[in-house]
CHARMM-style PDB file with segment names, atoms N, HN, CA, C and O in Angstrom:
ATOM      1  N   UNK     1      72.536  71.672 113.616  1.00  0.00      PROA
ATOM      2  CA  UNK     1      73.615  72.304 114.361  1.00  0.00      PROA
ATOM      3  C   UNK     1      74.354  73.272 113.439  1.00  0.00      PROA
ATOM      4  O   UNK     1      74.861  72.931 112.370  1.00  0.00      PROA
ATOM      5  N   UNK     2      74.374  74.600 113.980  1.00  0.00      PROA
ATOM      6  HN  UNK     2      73.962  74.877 114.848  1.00  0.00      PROA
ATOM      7  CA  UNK     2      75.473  75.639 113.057  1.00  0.00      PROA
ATOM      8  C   UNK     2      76.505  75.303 113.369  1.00  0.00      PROA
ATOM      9  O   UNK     2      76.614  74.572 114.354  1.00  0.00      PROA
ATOM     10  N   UNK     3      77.629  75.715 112.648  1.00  0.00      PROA
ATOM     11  HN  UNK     3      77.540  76.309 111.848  1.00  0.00      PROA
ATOM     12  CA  UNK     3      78.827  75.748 112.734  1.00  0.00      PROA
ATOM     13  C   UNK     3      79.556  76.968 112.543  1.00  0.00      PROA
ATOM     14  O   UNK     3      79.934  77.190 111.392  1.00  0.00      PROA
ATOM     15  N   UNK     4      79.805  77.728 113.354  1.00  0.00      PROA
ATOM     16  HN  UNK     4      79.498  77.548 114.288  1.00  0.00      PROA
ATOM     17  CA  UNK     4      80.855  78.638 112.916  1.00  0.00      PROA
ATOM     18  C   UNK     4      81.806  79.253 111.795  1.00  0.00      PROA
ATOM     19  O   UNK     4      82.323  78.187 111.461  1.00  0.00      PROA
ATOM     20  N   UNK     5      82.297  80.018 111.129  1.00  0.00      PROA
ATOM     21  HN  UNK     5      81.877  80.884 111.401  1.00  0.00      PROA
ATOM     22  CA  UNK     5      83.202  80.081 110.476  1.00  0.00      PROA
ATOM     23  C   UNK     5      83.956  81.146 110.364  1.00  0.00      PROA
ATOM     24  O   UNK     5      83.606  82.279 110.033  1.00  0.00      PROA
ATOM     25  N   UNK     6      85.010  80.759 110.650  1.00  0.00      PROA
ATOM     26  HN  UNK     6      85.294  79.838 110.920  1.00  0.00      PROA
ATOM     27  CA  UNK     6      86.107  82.286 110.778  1.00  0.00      PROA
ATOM     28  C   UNK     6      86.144  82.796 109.694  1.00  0.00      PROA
ATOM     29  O   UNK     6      86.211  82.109 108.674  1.00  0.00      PROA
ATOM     30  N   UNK     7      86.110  84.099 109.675  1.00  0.00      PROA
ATOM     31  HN  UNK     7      86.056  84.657 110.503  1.00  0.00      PROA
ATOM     32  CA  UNK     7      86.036  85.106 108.471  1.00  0.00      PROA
ATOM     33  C   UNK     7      87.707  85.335 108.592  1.00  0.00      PROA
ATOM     34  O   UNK     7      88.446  85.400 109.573  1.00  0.00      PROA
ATOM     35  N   UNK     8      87.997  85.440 106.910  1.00  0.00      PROA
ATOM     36  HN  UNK     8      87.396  85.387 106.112  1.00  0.00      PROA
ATOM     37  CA  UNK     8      89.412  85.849 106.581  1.00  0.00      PROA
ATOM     38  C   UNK     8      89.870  86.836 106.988  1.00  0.00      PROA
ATOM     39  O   UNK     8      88.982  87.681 107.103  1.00  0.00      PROA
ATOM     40  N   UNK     9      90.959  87.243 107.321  1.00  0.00      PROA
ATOM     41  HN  UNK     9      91.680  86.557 107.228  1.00  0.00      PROA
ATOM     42  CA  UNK     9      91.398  88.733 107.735  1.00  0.00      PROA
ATOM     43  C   UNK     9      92.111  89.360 106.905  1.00  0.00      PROA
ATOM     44  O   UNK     9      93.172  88.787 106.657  1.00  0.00      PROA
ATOM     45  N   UNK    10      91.845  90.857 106.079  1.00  0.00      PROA
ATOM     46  HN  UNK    10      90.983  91.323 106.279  1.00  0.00      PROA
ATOM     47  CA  UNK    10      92.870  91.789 105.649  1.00  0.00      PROA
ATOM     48  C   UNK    10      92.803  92.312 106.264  1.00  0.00      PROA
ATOM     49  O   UNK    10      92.052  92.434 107.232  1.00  0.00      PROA
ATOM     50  N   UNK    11      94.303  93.245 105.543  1.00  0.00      PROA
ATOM     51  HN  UNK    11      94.913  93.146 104.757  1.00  0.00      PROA
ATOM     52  CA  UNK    11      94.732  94.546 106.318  1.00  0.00      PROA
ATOM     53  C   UNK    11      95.208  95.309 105.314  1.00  0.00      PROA
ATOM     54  O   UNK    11      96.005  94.987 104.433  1.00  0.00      PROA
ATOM     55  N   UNK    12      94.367  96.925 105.605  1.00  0.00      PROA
ATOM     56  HN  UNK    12      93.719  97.187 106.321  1.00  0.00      PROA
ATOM     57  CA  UNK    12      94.953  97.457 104.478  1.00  0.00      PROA
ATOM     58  C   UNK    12      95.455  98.976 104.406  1.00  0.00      PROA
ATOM     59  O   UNK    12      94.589  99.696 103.910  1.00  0.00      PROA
ATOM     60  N   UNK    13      96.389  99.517 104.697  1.00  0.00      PROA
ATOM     61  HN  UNK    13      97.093  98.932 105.100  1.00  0.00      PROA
ATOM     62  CA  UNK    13      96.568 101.179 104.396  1.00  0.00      PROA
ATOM     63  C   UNK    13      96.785 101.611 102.870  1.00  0.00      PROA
ATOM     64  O   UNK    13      96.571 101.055 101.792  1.00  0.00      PROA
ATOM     65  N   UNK    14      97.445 103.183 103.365  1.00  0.00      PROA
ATOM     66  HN  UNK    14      97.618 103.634 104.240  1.00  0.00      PROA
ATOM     67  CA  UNK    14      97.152 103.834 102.369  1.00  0.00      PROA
ATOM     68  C   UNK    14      98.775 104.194 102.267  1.00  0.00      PROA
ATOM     69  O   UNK    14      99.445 104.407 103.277  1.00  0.00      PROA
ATOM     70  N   UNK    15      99.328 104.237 100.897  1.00  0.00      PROA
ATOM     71  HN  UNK    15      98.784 104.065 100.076  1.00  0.00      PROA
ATOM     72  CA  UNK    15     100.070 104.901 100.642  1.00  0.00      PROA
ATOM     73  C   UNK    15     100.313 105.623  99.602  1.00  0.00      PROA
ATOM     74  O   UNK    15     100.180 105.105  98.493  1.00  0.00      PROA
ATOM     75  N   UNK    16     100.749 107.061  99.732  1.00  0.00      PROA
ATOM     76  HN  UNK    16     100.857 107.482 100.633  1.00  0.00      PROA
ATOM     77  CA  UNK    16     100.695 108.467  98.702  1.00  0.00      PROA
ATOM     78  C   UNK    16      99.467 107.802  97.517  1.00  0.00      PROA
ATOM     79  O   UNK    16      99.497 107.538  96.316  1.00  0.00      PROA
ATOM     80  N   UNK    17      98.508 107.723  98.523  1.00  0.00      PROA
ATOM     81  HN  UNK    17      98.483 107.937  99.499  1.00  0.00      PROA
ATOM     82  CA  UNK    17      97.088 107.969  98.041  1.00  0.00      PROA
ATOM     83  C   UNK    17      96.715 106.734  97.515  1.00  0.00      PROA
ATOM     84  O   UNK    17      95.711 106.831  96.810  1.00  0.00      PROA
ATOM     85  N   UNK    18      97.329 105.203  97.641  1.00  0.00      PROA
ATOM     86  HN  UNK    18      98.144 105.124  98.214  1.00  0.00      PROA
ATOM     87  CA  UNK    18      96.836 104.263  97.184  1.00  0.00      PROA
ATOM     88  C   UNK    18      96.850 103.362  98.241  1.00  0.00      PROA
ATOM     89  O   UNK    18      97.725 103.014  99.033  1.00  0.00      PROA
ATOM     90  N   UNK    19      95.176 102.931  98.005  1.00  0.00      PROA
ATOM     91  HN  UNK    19      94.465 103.214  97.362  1.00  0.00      PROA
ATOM     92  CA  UNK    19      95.149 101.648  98.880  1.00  0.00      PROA
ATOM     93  C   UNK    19      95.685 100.808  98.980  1.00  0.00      PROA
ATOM     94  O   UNK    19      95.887 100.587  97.786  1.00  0.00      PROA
ATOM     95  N   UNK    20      96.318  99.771  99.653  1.00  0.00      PROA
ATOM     96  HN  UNK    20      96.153  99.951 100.623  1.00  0.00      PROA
ATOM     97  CA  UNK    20      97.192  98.899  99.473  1.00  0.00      PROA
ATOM     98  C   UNK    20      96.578  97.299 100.329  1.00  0.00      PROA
ATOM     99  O   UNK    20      96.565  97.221 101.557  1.00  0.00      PROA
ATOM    100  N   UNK    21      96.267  96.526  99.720  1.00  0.00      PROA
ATOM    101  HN  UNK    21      96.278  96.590  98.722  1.00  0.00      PROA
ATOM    102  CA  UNK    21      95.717  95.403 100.288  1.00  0.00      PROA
ATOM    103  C   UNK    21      96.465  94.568 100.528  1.00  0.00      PROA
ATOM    104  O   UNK    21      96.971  94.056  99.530  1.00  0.00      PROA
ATOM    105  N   UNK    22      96.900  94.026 101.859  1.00  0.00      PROA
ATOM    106  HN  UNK    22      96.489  94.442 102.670  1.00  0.00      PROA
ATOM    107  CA  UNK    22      97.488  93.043 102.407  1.00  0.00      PROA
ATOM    108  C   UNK    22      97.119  92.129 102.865  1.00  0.00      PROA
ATOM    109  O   UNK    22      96.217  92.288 103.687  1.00  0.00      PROA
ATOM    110  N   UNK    23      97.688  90.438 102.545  1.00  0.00      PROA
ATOM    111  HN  UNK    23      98.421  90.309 101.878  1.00  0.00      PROA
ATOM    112  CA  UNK    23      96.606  89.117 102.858  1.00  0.00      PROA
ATOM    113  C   UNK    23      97.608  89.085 104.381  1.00  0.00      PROA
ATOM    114  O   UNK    23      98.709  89.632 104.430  1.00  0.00      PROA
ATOM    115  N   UNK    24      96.931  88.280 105.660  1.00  0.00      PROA
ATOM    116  HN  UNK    24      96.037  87.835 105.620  1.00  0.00      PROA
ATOM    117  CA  UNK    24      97.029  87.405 106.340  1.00  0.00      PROA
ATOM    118  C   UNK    24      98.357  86.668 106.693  1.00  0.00      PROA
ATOM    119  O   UNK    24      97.944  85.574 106.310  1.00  0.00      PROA
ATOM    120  N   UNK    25      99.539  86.414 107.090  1.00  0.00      PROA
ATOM    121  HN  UNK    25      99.874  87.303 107.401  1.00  0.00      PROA
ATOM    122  CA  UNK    25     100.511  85.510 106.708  1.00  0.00      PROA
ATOM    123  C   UNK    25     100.466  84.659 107.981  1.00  0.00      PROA
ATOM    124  O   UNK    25     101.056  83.592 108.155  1.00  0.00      PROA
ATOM    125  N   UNK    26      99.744  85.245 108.764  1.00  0.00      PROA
ATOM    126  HN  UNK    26      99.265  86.111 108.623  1.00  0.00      PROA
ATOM    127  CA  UNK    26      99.428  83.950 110.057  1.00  0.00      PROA
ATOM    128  C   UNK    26      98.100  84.310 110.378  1.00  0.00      PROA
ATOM    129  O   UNK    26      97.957  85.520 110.552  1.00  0.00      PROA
ATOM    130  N   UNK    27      96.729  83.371 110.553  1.00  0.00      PROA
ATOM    131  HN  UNK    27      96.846  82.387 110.412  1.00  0.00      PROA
ATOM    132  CA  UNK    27      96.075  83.747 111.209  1.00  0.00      PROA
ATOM    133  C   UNK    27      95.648  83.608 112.426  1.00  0.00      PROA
ATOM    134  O   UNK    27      94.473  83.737 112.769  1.00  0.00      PROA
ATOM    135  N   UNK    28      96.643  83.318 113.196  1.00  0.00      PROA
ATOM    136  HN  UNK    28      97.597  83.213 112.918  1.00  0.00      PROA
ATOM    137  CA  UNK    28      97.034  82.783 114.282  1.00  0.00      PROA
ATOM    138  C   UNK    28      97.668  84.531 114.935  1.00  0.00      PROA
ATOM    139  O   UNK    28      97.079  85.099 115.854  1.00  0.00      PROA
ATOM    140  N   UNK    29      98.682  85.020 114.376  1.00  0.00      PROA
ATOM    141  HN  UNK    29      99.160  84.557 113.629  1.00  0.00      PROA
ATOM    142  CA  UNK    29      99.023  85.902 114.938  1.00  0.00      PROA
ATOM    143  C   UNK    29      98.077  87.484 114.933  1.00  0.00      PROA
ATOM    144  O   UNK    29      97.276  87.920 114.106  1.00  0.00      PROA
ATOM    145  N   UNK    30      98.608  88.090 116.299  1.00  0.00      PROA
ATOM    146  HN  UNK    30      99.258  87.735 116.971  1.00  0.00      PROA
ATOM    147  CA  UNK    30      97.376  89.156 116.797  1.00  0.00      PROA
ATOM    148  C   UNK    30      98.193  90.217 115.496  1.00  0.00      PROA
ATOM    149  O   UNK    30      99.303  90.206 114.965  1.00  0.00      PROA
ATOM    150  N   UNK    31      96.728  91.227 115.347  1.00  0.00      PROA
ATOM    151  HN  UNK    31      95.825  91.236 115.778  1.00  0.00      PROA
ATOM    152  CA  UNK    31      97.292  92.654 114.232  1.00  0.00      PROA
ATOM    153  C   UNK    31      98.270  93.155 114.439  1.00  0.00      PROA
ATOM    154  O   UNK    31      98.874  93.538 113.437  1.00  0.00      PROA
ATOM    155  N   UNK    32      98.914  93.405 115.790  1.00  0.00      PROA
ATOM    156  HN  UNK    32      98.424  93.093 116.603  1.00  0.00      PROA
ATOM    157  CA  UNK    32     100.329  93.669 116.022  1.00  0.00      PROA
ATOM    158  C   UNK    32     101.254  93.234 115.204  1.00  0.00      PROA
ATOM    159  O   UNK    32     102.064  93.950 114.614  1.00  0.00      PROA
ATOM    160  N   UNK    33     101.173  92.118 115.142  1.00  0.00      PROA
ATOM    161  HN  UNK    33     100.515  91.537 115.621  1.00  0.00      PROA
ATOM    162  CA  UNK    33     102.189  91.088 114.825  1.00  0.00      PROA
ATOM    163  C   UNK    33     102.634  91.104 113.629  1.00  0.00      PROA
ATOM    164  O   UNK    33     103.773  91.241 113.183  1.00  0.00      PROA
ATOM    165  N   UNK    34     100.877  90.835 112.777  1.00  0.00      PROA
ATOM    166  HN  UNK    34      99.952  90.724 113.139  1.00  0.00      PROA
ATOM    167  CA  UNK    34     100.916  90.722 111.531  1.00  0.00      PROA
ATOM    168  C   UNK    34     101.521  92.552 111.243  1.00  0.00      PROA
ATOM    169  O   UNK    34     102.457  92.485 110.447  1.00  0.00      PROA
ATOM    170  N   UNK    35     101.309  93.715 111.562  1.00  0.00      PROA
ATOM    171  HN  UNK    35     100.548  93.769 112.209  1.00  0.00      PROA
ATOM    172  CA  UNK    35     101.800  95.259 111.085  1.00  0.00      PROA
ATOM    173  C   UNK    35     103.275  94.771 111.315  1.00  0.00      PROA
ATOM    174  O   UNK    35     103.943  94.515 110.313  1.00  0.00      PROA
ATOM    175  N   UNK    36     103.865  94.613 112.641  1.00  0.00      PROA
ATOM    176  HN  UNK    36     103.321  94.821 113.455  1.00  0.00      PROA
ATOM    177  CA  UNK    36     105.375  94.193 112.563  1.00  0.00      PROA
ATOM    178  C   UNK    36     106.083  93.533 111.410  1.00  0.00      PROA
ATOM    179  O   UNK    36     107.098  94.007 110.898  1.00  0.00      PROA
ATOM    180  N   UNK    37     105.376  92.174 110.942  1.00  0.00      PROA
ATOM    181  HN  UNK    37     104.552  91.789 111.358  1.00  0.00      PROA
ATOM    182  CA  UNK    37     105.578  91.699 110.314  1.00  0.00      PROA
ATOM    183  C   UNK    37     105.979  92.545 108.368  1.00  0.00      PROA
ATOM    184  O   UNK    37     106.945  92.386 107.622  1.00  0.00      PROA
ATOM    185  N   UNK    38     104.864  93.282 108.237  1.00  0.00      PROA
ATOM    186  HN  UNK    38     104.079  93.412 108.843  1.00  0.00      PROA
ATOM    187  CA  UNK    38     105.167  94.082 107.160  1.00  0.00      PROA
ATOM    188  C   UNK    38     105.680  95.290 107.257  1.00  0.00      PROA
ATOM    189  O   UNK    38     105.496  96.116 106.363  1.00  0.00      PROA
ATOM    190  N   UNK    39     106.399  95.564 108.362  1.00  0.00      PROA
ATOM    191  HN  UNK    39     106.548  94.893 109.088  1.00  0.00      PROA
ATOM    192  CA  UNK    39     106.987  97.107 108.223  1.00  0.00      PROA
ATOM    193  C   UNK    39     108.199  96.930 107.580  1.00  0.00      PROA
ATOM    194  O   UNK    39     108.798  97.942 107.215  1.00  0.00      PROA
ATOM    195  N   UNK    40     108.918  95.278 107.267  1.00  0.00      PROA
ATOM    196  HN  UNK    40     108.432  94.456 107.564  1.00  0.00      PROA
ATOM    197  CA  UNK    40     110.074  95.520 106.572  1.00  0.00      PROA
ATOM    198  C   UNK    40     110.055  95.584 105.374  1.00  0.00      PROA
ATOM    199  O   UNK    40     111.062  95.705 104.678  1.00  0.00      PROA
ATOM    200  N   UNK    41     108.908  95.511 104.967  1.00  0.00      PROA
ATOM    201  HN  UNK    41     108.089  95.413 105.533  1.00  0.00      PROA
ATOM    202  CA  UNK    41     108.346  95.713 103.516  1.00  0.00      PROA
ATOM    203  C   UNK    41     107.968  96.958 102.897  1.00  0.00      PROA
ATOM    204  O   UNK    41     108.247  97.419 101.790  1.00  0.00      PROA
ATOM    205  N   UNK    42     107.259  97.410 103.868  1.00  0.00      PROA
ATOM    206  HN  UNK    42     107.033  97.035 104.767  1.00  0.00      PROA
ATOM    207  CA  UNK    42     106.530  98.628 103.772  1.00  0.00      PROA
ATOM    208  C   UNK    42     106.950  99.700 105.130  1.00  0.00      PROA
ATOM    209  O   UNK    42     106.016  99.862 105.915  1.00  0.00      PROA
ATOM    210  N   UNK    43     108.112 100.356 105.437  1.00  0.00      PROA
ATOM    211  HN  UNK    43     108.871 100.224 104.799  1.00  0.00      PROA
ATOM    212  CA  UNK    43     108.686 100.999 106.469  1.00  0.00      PROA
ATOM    213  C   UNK    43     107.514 101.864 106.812  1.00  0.00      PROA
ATOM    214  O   UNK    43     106.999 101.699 107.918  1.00  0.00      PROA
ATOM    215  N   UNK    44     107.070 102.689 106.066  1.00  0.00      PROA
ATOM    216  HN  UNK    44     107.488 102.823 105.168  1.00  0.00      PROA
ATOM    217  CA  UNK    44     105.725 103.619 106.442  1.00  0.00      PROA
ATOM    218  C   UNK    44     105.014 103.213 107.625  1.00  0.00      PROA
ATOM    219  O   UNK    44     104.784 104.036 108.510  1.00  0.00      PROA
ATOM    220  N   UNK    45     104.675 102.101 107.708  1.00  0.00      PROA
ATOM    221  HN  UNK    45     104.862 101.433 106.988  1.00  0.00      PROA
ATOM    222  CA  UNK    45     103.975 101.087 108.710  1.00  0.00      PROA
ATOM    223  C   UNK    45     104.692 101.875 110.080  1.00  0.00      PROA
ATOM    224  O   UNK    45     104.141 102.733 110.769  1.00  0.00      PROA
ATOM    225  N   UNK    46     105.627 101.504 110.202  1.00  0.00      PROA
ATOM    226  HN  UNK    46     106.075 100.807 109.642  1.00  0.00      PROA
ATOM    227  CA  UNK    46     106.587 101.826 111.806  1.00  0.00      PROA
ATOM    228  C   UNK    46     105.998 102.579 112.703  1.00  0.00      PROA
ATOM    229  O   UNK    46     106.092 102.519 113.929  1.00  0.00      PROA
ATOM    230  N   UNK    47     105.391 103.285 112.049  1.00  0.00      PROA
ATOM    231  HN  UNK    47     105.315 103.334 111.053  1.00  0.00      PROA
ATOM    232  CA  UNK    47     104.597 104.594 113.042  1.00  0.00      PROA
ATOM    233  C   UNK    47     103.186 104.502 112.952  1.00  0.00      PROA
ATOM    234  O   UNK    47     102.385 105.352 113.343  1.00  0.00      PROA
ATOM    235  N   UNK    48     102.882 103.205 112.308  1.00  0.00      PROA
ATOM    236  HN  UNK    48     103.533 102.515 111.991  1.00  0.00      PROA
ATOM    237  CA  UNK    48     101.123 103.149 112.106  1.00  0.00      PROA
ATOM    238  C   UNK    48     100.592 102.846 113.633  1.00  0.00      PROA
ATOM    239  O   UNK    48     101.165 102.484 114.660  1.00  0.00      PROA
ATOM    240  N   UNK    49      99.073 103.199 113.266  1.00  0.00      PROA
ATOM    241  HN  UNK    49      98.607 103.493 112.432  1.00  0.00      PROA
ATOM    242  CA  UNK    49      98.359 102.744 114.487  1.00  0.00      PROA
ATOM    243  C   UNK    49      97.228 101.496 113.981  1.00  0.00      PROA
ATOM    244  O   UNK    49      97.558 101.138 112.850  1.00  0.00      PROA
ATOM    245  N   UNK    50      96.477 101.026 114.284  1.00  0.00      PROA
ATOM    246  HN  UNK    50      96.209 101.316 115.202  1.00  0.00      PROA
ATOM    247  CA  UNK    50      95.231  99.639 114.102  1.00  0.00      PROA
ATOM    248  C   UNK    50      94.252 100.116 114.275  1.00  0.00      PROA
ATOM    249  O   UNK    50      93.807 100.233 115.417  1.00  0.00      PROA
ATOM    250  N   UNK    51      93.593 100.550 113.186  1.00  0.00      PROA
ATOM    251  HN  UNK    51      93.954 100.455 112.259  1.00  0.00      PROA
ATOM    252  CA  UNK    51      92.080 100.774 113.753  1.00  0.00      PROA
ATOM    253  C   UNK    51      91.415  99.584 113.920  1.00  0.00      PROA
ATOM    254  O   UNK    51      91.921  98.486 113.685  1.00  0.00      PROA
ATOM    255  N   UNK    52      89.712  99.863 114.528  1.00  0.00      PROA
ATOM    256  HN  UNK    52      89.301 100.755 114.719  1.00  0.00      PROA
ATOM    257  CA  UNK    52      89.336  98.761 115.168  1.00  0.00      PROA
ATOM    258  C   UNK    52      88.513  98.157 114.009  1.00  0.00      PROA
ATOM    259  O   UNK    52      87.966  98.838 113.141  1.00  0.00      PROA
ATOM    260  N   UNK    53      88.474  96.564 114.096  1.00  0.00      PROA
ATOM    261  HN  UNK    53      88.918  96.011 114.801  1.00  0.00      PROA
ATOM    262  CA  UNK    53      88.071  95.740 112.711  1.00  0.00      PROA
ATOM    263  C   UNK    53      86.711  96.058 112.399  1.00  0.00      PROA
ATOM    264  O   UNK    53      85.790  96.315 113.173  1.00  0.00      PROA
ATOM    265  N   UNK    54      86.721  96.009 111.293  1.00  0.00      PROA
ATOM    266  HN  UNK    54      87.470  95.801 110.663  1.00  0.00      PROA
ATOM    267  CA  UNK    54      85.255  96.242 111.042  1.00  0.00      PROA
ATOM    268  C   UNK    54      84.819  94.761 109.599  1.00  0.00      PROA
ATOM    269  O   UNK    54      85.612  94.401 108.730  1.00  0.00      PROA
ATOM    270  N   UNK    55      83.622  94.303 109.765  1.00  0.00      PROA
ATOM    271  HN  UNK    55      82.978  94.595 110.471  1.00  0.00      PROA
ATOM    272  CA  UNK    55      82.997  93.148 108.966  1.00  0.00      PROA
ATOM    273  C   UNK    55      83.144  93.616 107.707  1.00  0.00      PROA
ATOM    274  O   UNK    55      83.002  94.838 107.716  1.00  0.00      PROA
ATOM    275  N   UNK    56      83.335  93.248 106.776  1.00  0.00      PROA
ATOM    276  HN  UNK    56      83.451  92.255 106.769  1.00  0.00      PROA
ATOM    277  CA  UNK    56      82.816  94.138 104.927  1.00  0.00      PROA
ATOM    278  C   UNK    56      83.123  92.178 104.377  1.00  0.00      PROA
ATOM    279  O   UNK    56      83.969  91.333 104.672  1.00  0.00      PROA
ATOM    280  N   UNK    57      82.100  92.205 103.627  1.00  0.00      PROA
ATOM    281  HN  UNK    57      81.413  92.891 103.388  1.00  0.00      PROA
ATOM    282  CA  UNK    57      82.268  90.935 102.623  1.00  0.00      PROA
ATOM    283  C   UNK    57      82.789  89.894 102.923  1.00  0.00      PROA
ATOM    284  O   UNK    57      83.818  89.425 102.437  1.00  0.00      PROA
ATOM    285  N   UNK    58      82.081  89.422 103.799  1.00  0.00      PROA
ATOM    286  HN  UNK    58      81.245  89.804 104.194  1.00  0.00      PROA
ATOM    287  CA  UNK    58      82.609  88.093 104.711  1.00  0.00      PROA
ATOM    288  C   UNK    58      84.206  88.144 104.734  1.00  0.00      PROA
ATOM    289  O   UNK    58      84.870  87.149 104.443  1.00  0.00      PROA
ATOM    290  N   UNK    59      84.890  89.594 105.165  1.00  0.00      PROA
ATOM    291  HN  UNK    59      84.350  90.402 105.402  1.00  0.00      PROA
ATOM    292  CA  UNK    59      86.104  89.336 105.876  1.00  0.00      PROA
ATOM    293  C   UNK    59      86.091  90.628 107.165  1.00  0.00      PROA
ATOM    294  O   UNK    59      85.280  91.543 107.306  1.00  0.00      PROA
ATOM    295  N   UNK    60      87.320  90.281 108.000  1.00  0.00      PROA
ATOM    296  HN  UNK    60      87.979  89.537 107.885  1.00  0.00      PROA
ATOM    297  CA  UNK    60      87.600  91.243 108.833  1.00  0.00      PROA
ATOM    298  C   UNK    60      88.616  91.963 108.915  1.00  0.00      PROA
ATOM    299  O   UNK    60      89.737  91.681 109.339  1.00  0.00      PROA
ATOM    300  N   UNK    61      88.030  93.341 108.312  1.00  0.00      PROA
ATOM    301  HN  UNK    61      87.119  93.570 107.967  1.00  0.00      PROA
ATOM    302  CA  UNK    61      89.439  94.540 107.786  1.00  0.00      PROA
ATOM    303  C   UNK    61      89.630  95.365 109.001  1.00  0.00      PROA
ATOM    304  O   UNK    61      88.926  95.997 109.788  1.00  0.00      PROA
ATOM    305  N   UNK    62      91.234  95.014 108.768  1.00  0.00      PROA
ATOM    306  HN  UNK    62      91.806  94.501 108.128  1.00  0.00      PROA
ATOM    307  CA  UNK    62      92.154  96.084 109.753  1.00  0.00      PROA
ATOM    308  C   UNK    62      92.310  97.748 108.875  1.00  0.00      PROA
ATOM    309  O   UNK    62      91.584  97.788 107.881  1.00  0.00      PROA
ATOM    310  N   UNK    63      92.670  98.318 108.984  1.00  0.00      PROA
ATOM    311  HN  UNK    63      93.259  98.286 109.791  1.00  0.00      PROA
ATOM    312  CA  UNK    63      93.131  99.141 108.718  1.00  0.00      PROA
ATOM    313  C   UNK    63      94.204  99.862 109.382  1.00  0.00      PROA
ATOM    314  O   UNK    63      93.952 100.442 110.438  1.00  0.00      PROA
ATOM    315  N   UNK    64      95.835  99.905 108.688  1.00  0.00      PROA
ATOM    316  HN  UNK    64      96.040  99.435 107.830  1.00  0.00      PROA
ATOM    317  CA  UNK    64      96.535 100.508 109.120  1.00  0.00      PROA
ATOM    318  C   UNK    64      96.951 102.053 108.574  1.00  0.00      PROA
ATOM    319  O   UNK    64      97.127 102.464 107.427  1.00  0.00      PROA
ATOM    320  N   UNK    65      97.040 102.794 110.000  1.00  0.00      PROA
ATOM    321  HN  UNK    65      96.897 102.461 110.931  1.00  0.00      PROA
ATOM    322  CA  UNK    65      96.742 104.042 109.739  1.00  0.00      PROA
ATOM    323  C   UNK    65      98.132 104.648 110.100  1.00  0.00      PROA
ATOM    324  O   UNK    65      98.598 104.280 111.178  1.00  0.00      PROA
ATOM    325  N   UNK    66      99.173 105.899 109.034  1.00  0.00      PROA
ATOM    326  HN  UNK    66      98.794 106.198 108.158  1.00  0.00      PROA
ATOM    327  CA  UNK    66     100.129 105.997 109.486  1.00  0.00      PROA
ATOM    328  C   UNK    66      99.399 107.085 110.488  1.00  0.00      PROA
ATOM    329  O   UNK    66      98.192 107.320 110.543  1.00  0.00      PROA
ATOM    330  N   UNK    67     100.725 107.839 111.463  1.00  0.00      PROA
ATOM    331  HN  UNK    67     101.705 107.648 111.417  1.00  0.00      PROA
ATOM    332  CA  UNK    67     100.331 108.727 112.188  1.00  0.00      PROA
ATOM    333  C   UNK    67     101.166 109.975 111.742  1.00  0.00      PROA
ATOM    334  O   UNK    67     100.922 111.134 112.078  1.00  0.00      PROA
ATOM    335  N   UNK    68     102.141 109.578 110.970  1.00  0.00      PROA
ATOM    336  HN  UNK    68     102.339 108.636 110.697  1.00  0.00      PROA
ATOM    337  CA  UNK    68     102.973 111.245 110.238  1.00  0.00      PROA
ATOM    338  C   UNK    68     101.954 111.728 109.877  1.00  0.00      PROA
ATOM    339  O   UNK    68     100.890 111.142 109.675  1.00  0.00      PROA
ATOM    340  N   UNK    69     102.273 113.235 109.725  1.00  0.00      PROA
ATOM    341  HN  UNK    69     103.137 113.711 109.889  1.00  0.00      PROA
ATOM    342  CA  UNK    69     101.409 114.051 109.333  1.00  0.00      PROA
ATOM    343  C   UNK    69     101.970 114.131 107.977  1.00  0.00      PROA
ATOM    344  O   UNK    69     103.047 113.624 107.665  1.00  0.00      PROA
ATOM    345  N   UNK    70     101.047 114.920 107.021  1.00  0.00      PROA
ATOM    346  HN  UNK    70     100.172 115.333 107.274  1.00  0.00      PROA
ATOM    347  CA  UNK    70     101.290 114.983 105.273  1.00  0.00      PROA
ATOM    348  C   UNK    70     102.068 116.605 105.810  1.00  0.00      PROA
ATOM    349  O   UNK    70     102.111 117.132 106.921  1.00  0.00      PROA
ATOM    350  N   UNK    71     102.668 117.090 104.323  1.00  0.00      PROA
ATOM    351  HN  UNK    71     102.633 116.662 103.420  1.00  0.00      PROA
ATOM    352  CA  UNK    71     103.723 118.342 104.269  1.00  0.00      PROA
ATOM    353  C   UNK    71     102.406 119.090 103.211  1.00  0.00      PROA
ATOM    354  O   UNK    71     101.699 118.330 102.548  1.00  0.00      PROA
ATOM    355  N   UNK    72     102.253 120.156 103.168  1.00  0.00      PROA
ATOM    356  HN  UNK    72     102.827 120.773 103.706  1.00  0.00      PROA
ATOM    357  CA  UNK    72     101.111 120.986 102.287  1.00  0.00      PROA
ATOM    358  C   UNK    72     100.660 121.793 102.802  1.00  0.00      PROA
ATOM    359  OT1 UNK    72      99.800 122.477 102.245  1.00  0.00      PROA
TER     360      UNK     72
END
């Protein structure tokens, strides 16, 4: 009999050009939740959007994407 196993979840944007890796703090709660959760940390977030998860190294990465545009 297999058994299942939930793959860990990050989430990770970018800020002024650095990736920024964020763990999980519920995995219970939907990506919404968890972005809400860090916008008081990271305000940039506020205006992010969720891209859709994708598999990499037995986890499942979000990616949060701001939507401001850059100045240049």
């Amino acid at each position: 009999m297999l058994l299942a196993t939930q793959l860990e979840r990050v989430f990770l944007f970018k800020d002024q050009g650095q990736e920024i890796k964020l763990t999980d703090p519920e995995p219970k709660w939907s990506a919404e939740a968890v972005l809400n959760f860090y916008t008081n940390t990271y305000p940039l977030l506020t205006t992010a959007k969720i891209s859709a998860p994708k598999i990499k190294d037995d986890t499942v990465e979000y990616h949060f994407e701001s939507v401001m545009g850059t100045k240049g």
